[in-house]
MIMAR-858368 format. One record per residue (C-alpha): y, x, z negated; residue number from 1; residue in three letters. Coordinates in nm, 4 decimals. Layout:
N
NODE_py_px_pz_lodren_vexmi
NODE_Y_X_Z_NUM_Ala
...
# end
This chain:
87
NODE_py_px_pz_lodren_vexmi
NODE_6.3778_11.6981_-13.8957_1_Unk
NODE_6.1246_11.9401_-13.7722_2_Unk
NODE_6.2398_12.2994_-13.6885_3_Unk
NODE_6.1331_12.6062_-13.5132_4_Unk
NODE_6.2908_12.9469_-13.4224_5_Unk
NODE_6.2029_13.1212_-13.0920_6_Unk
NODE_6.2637_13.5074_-13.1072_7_Unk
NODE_6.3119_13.6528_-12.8045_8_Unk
NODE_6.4867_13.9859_-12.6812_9_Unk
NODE_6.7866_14.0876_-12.4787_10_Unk
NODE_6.8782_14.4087_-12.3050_11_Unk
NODE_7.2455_14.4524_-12.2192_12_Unk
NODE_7.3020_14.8052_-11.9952_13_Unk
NODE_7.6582_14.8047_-12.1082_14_Unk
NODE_7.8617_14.7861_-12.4565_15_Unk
NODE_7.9830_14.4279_-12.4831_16_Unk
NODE_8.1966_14.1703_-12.7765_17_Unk
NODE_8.0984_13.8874_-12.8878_18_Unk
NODE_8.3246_13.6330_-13.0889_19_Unk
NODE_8.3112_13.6220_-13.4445_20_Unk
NODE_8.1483_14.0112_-13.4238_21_Unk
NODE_8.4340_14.1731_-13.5149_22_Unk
NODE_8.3054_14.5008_-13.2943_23_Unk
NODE_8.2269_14.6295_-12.9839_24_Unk
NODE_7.8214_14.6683_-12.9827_25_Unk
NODE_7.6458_14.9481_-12.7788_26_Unk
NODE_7.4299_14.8828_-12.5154_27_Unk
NODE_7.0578_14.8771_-12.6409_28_Unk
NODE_6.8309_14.5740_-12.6768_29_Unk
NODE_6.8837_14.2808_-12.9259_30_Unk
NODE_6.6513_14.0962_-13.1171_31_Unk
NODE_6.8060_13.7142_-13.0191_32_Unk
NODE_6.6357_13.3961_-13.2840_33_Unk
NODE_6.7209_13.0723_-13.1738_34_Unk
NODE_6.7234_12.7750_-13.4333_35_Unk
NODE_6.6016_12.4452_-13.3021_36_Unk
NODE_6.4993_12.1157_-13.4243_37_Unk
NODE_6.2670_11.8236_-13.2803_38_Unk
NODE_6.4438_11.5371_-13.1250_39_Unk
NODE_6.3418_11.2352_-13.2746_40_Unk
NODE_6.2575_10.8575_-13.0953_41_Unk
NODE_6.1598_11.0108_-12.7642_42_Unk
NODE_5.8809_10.9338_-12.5536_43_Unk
NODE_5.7655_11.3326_-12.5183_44_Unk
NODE_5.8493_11.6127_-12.7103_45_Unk
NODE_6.1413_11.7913_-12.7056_46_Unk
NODE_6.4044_12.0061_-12.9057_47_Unk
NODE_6.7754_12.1086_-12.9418_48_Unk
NODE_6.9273_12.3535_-13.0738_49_Unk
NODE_7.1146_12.4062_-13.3948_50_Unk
NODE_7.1928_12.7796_-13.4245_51_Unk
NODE_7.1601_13.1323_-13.2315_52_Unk
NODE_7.1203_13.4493_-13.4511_53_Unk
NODE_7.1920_13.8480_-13.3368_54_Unk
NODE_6.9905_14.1102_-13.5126_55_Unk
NODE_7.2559_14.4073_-13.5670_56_Unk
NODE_7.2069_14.7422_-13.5120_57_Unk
NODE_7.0192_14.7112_-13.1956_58_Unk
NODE_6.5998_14.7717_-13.1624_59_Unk
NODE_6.6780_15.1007_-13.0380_60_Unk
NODE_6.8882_15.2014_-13.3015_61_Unk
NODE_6.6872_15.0243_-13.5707_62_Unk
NODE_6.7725_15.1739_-13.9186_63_Unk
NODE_6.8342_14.9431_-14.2462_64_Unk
NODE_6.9446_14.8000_-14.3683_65_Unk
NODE_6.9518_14.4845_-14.1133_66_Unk
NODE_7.2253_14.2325_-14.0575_67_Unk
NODE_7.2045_13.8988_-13.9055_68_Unk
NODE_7.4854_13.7229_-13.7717_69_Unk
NODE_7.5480_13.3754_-13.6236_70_Unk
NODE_7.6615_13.3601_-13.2583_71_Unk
NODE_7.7537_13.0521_-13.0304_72_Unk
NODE_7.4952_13.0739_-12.7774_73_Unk
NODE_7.7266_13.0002_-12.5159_74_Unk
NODE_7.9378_13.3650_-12.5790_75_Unk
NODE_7.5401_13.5099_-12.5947_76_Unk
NODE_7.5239_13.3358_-12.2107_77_Unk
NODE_7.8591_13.4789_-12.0764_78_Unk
NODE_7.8027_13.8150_-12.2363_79_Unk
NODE_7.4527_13.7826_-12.0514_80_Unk
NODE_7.6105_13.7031_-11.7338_81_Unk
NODE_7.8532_13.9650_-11.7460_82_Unk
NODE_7.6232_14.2573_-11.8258_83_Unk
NODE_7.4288_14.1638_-11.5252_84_Unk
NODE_7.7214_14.1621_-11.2973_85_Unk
NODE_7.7931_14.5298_-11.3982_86_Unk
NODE_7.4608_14.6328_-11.2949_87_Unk
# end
């Protein structure tokens, strides 16, 4: 299988959890990769994906060293949709 990972960031305004994180994280914005790997037998191209990684501390607290920690991307979603309903 072919694979990719798409970086992208995300700002949350307010602290938030996320399952398997183990803390409360400060607001600040995250550095989100997403894992994802080329569908095979289609008729056009297209991709899944396989994993969804945080970058810990936040950008704007950026010291080292780093951590990276695997996150279901559907807690990322909620905690998404949450922080914007607080705003």
């Amino acid at each position: 299988m072919t694979t990719r990972t798409r970086s992208s960031t995300t700002r949350f305004a307010a602290p938030f959890t996320l399952r398997g994180i183990g803390q409360t994280l400060p607001a600040g914005e995250y550095r989100i990769d997403r894992d994802e790997e080329l569908i095979d037998g289609l008729s056009w191209i297209a991709h899944r994906s396989v994993a969804t990684y945080i970058h810990l501390p936040s950008i704007d607290r950026a010291s080292r060293p780093t951590q990276i920690v695997e996150i279901d991307s559907n807690d990322l979603e909620a905690a998404i949709v949450k922080d914007n309903a607080t705003q």
